[in-house]
C-alpha positions as CSV (number, residue, x, y, z in Angstrom):
1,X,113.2,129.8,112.0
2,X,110.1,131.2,113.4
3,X,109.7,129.6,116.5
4,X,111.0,131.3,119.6
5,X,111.9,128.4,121.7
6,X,115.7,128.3,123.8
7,X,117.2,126.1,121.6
8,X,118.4,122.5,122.8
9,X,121.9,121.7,123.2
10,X,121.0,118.4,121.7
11,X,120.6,120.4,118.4
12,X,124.2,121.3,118.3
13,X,125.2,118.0,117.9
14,X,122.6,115.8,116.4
15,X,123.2,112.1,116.9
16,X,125.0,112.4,119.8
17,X,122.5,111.1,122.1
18,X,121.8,108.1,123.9
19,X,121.1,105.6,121.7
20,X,120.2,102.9,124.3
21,X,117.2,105.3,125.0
22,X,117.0,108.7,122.4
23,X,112.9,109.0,122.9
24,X,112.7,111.0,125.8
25,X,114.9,113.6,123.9
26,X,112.6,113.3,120.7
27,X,109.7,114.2,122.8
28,X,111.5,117.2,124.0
29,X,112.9,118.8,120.9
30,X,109.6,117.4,119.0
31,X,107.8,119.4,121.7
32,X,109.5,122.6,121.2
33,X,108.9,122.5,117.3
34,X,108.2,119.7,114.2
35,X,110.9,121.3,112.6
36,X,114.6,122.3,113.4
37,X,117.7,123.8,112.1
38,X,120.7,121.6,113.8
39,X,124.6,120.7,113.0
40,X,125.0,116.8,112.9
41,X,127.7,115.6,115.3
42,X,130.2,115.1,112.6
43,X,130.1,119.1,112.2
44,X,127.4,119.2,108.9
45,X,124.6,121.2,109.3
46,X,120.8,119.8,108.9
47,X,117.4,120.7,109.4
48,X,115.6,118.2,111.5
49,X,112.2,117.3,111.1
50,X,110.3,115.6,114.3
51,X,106.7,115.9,113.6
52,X,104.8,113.4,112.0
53,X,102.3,115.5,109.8
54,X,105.9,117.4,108.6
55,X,107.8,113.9,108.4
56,X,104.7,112.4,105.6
57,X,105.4,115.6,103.9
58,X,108.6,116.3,103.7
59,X,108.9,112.0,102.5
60,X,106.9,112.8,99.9
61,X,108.0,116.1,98.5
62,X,109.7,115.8,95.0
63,X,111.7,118.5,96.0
64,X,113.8,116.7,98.5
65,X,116.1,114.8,96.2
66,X,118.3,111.7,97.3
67,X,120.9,112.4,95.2
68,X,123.8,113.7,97.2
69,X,126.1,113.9,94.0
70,X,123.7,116.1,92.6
71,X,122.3,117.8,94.8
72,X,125.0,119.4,96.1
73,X,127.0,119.9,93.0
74,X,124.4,123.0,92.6
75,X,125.6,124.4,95.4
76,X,129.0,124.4,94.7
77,X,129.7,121.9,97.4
78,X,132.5,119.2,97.1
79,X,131.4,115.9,98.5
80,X,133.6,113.6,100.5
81,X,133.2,110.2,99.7
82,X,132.6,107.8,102.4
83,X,131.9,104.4,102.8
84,X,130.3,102.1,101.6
85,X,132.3,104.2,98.5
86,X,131.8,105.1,95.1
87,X,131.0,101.2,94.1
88,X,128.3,101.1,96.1
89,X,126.5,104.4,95.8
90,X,124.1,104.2,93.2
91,X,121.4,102.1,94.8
92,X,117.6,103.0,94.9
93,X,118.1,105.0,98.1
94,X,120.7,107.6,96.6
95,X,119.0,107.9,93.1
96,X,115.7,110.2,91.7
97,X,113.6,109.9,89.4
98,X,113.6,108.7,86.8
99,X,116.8,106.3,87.4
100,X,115.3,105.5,90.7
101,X,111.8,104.7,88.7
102,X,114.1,102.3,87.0
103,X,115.9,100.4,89.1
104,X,113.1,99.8,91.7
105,X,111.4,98.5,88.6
106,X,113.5,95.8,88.2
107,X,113.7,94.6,91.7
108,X,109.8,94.7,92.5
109,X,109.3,90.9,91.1
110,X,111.6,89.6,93.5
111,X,109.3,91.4,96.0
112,X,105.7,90.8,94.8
113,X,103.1,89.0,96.8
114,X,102.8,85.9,94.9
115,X,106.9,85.7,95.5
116,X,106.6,86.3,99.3
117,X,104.0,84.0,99.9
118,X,105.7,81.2,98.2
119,X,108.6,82.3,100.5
120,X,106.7,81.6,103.7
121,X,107.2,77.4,104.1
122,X,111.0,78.0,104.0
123,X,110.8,80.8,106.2
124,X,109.0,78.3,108.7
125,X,111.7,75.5,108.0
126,X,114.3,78.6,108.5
127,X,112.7,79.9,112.1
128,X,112.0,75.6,113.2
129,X,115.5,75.0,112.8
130,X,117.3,77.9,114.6
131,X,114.5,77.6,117.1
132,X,115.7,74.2,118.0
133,X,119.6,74.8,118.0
134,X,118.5,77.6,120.4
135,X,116.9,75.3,122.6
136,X,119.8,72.5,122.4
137,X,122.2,75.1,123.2
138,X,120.9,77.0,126.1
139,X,118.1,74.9,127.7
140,X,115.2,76.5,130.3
141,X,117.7,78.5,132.3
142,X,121.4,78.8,130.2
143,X,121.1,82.5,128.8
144,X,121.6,82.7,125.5
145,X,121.7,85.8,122.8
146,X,118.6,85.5,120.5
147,X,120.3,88.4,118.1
148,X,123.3,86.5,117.0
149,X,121.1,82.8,117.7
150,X,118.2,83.9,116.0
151,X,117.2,87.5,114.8
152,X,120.2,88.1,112.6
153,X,120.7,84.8,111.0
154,X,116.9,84.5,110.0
155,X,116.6,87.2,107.7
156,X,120.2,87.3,106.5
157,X,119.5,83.5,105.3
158,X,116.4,84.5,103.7
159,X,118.2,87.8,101.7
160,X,121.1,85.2,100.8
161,X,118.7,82.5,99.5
162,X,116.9,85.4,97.8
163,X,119.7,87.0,96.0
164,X,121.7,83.4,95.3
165,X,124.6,84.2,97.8
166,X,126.1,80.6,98.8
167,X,126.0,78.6,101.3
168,X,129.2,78.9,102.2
169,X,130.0,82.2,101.3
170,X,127.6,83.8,104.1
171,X,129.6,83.8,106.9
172,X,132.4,85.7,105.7
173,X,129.9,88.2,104.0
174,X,127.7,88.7,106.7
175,X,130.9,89.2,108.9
176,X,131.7,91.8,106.6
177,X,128.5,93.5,106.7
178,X,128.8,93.8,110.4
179,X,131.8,95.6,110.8
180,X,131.1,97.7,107.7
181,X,127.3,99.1,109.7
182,X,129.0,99.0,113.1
183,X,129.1,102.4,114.8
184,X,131.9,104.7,114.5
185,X,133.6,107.1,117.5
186,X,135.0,109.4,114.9
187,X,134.6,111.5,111.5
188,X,137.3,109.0,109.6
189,X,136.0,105.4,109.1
190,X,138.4,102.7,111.1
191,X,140.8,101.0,109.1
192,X,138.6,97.8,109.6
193,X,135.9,99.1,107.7
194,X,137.3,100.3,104.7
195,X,138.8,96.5,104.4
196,X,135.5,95.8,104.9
197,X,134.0,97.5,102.1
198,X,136.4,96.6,99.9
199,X,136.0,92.5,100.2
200,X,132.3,93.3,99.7
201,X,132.8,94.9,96.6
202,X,135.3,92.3,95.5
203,X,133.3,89.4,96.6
204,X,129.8,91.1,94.8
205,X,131.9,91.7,91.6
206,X,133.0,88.3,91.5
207,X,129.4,86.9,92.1
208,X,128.5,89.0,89.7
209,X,130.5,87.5,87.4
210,X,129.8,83.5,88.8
211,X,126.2,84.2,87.9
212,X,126.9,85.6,84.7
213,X,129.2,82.4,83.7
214,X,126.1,80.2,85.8
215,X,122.7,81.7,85.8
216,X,120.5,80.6,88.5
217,X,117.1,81.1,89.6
218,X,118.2,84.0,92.4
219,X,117.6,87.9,91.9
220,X,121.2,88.3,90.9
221,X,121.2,86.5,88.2
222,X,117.9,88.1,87.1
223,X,120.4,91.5,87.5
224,X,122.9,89.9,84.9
225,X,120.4,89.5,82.6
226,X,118.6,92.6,82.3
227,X,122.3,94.4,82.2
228,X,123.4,91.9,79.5
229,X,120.0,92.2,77.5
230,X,119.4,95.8,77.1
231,X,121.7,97.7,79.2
232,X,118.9,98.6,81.9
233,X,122.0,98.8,84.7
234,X,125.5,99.7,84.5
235,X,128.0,97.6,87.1
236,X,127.9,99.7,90.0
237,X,124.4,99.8,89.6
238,X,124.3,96.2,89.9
239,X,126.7,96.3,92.5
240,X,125.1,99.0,94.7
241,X,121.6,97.2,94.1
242,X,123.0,94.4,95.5
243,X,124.8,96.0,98.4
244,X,121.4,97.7,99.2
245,X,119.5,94.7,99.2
246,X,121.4,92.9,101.9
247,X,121.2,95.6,104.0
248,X,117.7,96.8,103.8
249,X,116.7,92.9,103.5
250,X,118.3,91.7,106.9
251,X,119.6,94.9,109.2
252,X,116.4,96.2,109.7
253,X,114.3,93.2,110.2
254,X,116.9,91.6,112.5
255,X,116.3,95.2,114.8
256,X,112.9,94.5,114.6
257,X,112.8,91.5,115.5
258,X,115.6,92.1,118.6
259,X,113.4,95.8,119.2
260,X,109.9,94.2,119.3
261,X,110.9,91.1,121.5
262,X,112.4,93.6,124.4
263,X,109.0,95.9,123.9
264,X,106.9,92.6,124.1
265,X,108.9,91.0,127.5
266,X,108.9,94.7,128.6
267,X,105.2,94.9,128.5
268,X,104.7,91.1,129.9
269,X,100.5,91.2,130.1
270,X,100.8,92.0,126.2
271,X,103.1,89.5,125.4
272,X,100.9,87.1,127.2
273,X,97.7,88.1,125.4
274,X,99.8,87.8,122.1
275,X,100.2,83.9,123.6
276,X,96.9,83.5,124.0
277,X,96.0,84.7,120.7
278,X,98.6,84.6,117.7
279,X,96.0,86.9,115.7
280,X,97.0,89.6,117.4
281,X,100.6,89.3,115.9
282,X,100.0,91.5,113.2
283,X,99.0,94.1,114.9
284,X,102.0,93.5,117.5
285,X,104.3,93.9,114.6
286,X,103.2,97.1,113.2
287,X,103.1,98.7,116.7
288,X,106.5,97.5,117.4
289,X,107.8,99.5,114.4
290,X,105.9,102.3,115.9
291,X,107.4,102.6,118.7
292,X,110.7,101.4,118.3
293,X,111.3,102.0,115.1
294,X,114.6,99.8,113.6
295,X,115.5,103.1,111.1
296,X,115.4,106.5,113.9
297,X,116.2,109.1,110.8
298,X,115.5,108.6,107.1
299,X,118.5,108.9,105.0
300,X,119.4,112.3,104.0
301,X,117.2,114.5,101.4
302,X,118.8,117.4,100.2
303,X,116.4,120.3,98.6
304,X,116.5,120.9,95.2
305,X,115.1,124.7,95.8
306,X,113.4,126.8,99.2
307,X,110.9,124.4,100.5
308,X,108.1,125.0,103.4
309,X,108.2,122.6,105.6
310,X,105.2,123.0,108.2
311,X,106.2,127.1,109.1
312,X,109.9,126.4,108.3
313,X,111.4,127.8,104.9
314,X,114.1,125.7,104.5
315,X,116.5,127.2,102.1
316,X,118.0,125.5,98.7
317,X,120.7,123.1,99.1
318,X,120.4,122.3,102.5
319,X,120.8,118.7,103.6
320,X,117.5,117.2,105.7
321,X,116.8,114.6,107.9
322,X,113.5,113.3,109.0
323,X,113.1,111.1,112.6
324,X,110.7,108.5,111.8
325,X,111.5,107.3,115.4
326,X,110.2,111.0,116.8
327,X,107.3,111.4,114.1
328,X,105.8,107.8,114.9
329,X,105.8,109.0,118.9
330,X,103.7,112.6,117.9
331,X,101.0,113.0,120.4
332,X,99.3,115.0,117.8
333,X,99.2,112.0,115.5
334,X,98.8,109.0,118.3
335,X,96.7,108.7,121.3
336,X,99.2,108.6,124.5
337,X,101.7,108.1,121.8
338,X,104.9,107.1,124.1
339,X,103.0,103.8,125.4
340,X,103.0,100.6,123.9
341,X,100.1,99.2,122.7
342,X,99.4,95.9,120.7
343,X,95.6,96.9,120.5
344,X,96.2,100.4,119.2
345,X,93.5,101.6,117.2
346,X,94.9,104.3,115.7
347,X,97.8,102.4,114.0
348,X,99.9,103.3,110.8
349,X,103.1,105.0,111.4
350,X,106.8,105.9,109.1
351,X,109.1,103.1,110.2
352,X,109.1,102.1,106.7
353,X,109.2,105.5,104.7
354,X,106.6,106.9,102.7
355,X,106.2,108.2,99.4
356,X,108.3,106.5,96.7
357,X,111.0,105.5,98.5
358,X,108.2,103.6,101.3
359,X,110.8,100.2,101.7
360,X,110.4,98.2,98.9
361,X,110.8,94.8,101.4
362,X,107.6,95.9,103.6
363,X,105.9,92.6,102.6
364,X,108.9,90.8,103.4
365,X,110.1,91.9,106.5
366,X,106.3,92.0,107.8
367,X,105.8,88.8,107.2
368,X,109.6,87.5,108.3
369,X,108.1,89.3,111.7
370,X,105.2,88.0,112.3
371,X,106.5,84.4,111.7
372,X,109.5,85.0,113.9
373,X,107.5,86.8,116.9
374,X,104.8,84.3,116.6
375,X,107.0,81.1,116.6
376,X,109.4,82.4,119.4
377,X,106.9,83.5,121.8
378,X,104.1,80.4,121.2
379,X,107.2,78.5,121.6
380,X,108.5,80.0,124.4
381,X,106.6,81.3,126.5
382,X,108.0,81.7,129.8
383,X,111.1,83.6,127.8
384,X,112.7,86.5,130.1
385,X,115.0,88.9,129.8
386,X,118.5,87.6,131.3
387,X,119.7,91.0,132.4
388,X,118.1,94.2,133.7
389,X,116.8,95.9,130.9
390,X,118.7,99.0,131.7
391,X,121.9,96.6,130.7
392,X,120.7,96.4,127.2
393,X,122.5,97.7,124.6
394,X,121.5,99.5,121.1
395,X,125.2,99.2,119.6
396,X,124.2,98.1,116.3
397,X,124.6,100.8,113.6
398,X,125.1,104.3,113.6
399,X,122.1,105.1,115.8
400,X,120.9,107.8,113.5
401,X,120.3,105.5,110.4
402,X,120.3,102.6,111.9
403,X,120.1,101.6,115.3
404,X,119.8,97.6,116.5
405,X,120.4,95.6,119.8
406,X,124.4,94.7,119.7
407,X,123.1,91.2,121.8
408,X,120.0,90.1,122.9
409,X,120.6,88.1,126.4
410,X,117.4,86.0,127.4
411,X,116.5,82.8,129.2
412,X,114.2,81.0,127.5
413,X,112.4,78.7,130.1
414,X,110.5,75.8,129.3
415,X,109.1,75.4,125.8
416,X,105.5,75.1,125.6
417,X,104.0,71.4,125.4
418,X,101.9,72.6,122.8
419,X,104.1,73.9,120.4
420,X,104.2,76.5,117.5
421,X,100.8,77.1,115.5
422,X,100.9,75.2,112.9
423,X,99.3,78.5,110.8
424,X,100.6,81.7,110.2
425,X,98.2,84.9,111.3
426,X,96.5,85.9,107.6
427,X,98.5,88.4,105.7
428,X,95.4,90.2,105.3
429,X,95.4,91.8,108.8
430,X,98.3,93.6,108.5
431,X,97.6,96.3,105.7
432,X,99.6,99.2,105.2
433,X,98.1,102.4,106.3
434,X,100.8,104.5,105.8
């Protein structure tokens, strides 16, 4: 290292914060240097990077590889398998070039513009309907929780739907899902979890097989067929594509959803202008992923040879984690970065990765958002918080990953007499300017 800073205990056990409120610690350790040497909490040490010109970089350096497996193989390393496991490892998160080139090839048309748009009326019919269960079940004034009501079963419905998972099959699966990403007190996974993962691989491998027996017009079945046709993916392939899918395509959007209502209720002359004028949504959406962004830390990179990381060599083989949640709050990137601001001019930010891994769902979840945030808050907008906001709890997910509201307790009030718009904002004013 080359910077001479008293080092922060923080660093000595790297995930082991607060999770209900880790910012004011990013600013600190961000404030002593962009990048850091640390030891994760589970005893593995990382270097840290905090800054947000170092976090673009280092997303986008070749050099980084997401291959665990092979990364670390150079070094002589042995590595511990943990869960999800082995069946569900070899996704387009853990993979390089050019396997990775491949397999985000073949899930792309699921996730193309034409294919999102057409999604959008049963998006609507999706929202309408949870909307008004919410409202049957907990009035004007009976608190109810919007994440399990409303935030988590929108985009898990819409992934389902997408990827041809049943009906009747989601409950159990999404229960599953649940306790697999819930966060763990200790280095060993609970026995829960590894049950977990193991009916998710069974019950993948035999939809696998239900769609190979009865193709349908669903992304999985689209799976079957290229594997069938040409051998362009082998069955944990398939299987971790899958796996990956339902987790990138509802855990994060139901966090931002849960993540940008609190900012907006906490920040009530905002929310109130976003009333007023639903074009402002877009906007509202990318600053909510600003600030509170639903993935805190990339997944790991490990480097492939020494790489120079702002003034920090980092050496070969090390394992590296970037905070998007600290490098989207860099003063030296954002004017008075730590407020929230629906108007913010200087906008773009890293909640959603950069460089070839950038999320491959950015069109969906965007436009999930700005249909959920624009319905709820039209809808509803005398909606407050139904506990002090220091009771609020980020439970959800590891909280270095992934970090999400466990529950969401509000009070609606009265619904508005005029309604939802009947329009969605235009897609066209949310651009990506990452």
């Amino acid at each position: 290292m080359t910077t001479t800073h008293t080092r922060h205990p923080a660093l000595d056990a790297w995930g082991d914060f607060d999770r209900d409120n880790p910012f004011p610690l990013f600013a600190q350790v961000r404030s002593a240097a962009p990048v850091h040497q640390v030891r994760l909490a589970d005893g593995h040490p990382a270097w840290l990077v905090v800054g947000h010109e170092q976090a673009k970089a280092a997303l986008n350096d070749p050099r980084l590889s997401k291959d665990m497996h092979a990364a670390l193989a150079r070094s002589g390393e042995v590595v511990a398998e943990g869960l999800p496991g082995p069946a569900l490892a070899r996704h387009m998160l853990s993979v390089d070039p050019p396997d990775h080139t491949r397999l985000r090839r073949l899930a792309m048309p699921a996730f193309n513009r034409r294919r999102i748009d057409a999604l959008e009326p049963r998006i609507r019919s999706i929202v309408d309907a949870l909307l008004a269960d919410l409202e049957a079940h907990g009035g004007a004034d009976r608190p109810i929780d919007l994440v399990a009501g409303y935030a988590f079963p929108l985009p898990f419905t819409v992934i389902s739907e997408l990827l041809g998972i049943p009906e009747p099959d989601r409950a159990d699966l999404g229960s599953w899902f649940g306790i697999l990403l819930a966060p763990s007190n200790g280095p060993q996974p609970p026995a829960e979890a590894v049950e977990a993962s193991r009916s998710i691989v069974d019950y993948l491998t035999a939809l696998l097989g239900r769609k190979r027996a009865e193709p349908g017009e669903d992304m999985v079945t689209d799976l079957v067929a290229a594997a069938d046709r040409d051998n362009a993916l082998s069955q944990q392939e398939m299987l971790s594509t899958i796996f990956q899918l339902v987790v990138a395509g509802h855990d994060t959007t139901t966090s931002l959803i849960g993540n940008g209502t609190v900012a907006l209720l906490r920040h009530p002359d905002q929310r109130d202008a976003l009333v007023a004028d639903p074009g402002l949504v877009p906007r509202a959406v990318e600053e909510c992923m600003r600030w509170d962004a639903p993935v805190p830390h990339s997944t790991f990179r490990y480097t492939t040879e020494e790489v120079r990381i702002g003034d920090v060599v980092i050496p070969a083989f090390a394992q590296v984690i970037v905070s998007l949640a600290a490098a989207n709050r860099d003063p030296a990137r954002y004017r008075d970065a730590e407020s929230f601001d629906i108007h913010r001019s200087d906008g773009g930010h890293l909640a959603l990765g950069h460089g070839i891994h950038h999320c491959l769902g950015a069109p969906l979840a965007r436009l999930e958002a700005r249909i959920a945030l624009t319905a709820l808050h039209t809808r509803f907008p005398a909606m407050r918080l139904a506990v002090d906001p220091s009771a609020l709890r980020w439970g959800h997910g590891d909280g270095l990953v992934l970090r999400g509201l466990s529950e969401l307790p509000v009070v609606l009030g009265s619904p508005s007499s005029a309604g939802p718009p009947t329009e969605c904002p235009p897609n066209s004013s949310a651009t990506d300017t990452r």
